[in-house]
C-alpha positions in Angstrom: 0.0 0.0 0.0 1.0 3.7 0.6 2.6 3.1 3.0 5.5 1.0 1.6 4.6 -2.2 3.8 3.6 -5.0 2.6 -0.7 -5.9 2.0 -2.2 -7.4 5.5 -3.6 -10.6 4.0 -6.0 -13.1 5.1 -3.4 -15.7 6.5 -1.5 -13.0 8.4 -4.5 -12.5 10.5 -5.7 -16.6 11.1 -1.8 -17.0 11.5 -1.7 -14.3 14.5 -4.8 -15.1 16.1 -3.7 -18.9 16.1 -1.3 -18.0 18.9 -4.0 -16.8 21.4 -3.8 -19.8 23.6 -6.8 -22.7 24.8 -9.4 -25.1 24.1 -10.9 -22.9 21.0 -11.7 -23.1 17.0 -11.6 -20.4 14.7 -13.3 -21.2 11.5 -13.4 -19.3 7.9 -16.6 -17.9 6.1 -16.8 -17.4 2.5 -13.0 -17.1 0.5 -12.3 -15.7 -2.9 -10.1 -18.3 -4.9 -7.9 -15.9 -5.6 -6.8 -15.6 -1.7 -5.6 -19.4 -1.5 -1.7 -19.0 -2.9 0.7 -20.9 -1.2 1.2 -18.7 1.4 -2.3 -19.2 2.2 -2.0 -23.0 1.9 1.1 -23.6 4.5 -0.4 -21.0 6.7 -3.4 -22.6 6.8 -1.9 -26.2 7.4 0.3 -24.6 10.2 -2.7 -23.3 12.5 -3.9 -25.5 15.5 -7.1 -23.9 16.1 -8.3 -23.3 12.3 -10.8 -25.9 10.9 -9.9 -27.9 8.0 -13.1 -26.7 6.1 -13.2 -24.1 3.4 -16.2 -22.2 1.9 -14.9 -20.7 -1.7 -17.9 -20.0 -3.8 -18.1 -21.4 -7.1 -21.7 -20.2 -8.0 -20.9 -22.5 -11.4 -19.4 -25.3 -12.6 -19.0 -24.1 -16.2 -16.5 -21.5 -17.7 -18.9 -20.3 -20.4 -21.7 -19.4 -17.7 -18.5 -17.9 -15.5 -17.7 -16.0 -18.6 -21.5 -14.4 -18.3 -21.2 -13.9 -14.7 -18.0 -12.1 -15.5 -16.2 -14.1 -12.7 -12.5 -13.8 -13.1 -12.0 -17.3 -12.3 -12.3 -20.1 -14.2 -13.4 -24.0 -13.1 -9.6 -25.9 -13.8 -7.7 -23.1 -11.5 -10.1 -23.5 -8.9 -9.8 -27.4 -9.0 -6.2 -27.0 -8.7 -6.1 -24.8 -5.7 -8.6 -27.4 -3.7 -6.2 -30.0 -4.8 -3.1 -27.7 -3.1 -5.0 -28.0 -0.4 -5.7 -31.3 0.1 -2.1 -32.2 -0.8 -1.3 -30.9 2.9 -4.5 -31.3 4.8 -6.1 -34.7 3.8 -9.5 -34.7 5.6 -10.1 -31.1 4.4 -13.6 -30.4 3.6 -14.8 -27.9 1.0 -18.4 -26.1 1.0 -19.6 -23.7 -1.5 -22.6 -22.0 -3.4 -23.9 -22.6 -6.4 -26.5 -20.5 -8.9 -28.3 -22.6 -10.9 -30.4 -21.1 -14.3 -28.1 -18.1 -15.0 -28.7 -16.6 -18.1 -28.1 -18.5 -21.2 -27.3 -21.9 -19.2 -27.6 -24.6 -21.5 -28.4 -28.3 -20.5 -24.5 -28.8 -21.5 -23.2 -26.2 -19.0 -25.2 -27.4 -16.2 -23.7 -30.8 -16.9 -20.2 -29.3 -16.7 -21.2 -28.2 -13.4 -22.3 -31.3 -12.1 -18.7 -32.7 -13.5 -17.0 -29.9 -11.8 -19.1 -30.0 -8.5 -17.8 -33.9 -8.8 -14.2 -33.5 -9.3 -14.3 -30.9 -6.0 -15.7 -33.4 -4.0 -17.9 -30.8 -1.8 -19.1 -31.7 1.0 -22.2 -29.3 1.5 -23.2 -26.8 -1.1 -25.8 -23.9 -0.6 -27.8 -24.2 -4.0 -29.9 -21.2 -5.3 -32.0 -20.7 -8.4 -30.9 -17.6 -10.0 -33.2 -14.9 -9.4 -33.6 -12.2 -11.8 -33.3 -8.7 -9.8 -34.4 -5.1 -11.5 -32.1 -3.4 -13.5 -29.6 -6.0 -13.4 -27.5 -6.4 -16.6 -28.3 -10.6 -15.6 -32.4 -9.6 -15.4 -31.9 -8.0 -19.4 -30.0 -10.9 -20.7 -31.5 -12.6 -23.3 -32.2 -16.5 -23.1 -33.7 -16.4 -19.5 -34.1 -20.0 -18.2 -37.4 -20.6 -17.3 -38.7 -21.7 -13.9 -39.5 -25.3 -14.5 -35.6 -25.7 -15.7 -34.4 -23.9 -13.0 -36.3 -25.9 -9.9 -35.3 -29.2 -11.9 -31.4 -28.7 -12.0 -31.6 -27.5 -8.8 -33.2 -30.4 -7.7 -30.5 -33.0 -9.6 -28.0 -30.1 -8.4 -29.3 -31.5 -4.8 -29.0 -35.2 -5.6 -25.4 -34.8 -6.2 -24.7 -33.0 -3.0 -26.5 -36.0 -1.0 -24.1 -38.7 -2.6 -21.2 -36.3 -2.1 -21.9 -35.3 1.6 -22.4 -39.2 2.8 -19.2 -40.3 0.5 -17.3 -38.0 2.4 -18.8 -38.8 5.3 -17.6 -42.3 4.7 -14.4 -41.1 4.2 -13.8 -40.5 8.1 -15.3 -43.1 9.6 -12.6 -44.4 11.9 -11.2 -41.2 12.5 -10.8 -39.5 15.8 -13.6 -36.5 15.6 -13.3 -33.8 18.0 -17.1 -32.2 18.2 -18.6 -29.1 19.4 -21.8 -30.5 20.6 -24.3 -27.9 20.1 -28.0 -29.4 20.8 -29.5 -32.9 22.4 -31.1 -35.0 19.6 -34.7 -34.3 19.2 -36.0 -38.1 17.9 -33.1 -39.8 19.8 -33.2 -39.4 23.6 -29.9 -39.6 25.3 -28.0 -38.7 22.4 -26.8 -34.9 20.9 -25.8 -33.4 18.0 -23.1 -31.4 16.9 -20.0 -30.5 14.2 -16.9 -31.7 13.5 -13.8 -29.1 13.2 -14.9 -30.2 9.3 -18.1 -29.4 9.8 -19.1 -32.6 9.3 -22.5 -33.1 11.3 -22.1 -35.9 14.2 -24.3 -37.6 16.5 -22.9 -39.4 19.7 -24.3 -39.9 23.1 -24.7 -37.3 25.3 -26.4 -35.6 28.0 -27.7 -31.7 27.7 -24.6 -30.8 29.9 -22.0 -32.0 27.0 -24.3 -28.7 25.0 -21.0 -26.1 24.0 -18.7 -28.6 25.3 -15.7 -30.2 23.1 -15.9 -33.9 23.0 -13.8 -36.5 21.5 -15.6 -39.2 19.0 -14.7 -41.8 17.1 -16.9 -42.1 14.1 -18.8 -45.6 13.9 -20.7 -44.9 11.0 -21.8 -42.7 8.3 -25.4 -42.0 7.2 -26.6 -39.9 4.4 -27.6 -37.3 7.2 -24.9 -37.3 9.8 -22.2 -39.1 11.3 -22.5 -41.9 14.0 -20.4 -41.4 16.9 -18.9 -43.0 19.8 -17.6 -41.4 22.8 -13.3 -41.3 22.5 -11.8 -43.1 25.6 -8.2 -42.1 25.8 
């Protein structure tokens, strides 16, 4: 900047405030792709308290409807920098959101972003029709997709995220889960629910005293909902 010093980035601060000392997560929202370099990356794989689950938004799976959105990214960069990052934090766990029916989006681009959305391997994604908004350049684009199209690939959109979610869940079963309970189970008395530093839902037995508490797991099992839990005895 101005000032001659170097730009205050994103891993600067998560790297500082990883020093605060105790029992504590810190967690990121939303990233740009264009924040995750390799100084991001190692910083990132470095911190104790940061969760291993990142939220970069995509919003689509295919260049040509990037190209309309006049995103500056484009699907195979983004691949490669979730694949940078799982090179160095295995269990990582990526979320995102996705529009669905932008202008112009043809039955082969919303295939490419299935394909893409497959290849990232997310593990939750937020899914919203695109909703044309007044005075928008994206509301006065021709080729509008109509609604019918647009609550159908959202709905296939959804199907994929289901079979992604549980085959990641599947993925740590057997692993030591460390999870911040946050509510007892309404249909399963004597049990609670909470999240894994991945973000990965878990249920495990528990009393309403374990609510806001840190508890080691092991996960048992993995259903297309949550994971199963058992309580870690070390």
């Amino acid at each position: 900047g101005k000032s001659g010093r170097a730009p205050f980035r994103l891993w600067h601060l998560f790297r500082q405030l990883d020093r605060i000392p105790g029992d504590w997560r810190m967690r990121l929202s939303s990233i740009e792709a264009n924040e995750v370099d390799d100084d991001f990356i190692n910083a990132a794989a470095d911190c104790e308290h940061l969760c291993p689950q990142f939220h970069p938004a995509l919003q689509s799976g295919s260049d040509g409807v990037l190209t309309r959105m006049r995103r500056r990214y484009r699907t195979g960069r983004f691949l490669e920098k979730l694949d940078r990052i799982r090179a160095v934090m295995p269990n990582v766990a990526f979320t995102t959101d996705m529009i669905v029916g932008f202008p112009g989006e043809t039955e082969a681009e919303f295939e490419e972003t299935m394909e893409t959305c497959r290849q990232a391997r997310f593990m939750k994604m937020h899914i919203f029709p695109f909703s044309p908004r007044k005075n928008t350049p994206a509301a006065a684009m021709e080729e509008q997709v109509s609604p019918e199209v647009r609550r159908e690939r959202c709905r296939r959109l959804a199907e994929l995220e289901k079979s992604l979610a549980i085959e990641y869940y599947r993925r740590l079963v057997g692993s030591r889960l460390e999870v911040l309970v946050e509510r007892a189970c309404d249909d399963r008395p004597g049990w609670v629910r909470g999240t894994d530093r991945t973000y990965a839902p878990v249920e495990l037995p528990g009393g309403p005293g374990d609510v806001g508490q840190l508890v080691s797991a092991v996960a048992v099992e993995a259903t297309p909902e949550t994971l199963r839990g058992e309580r870690w005895q070390a």
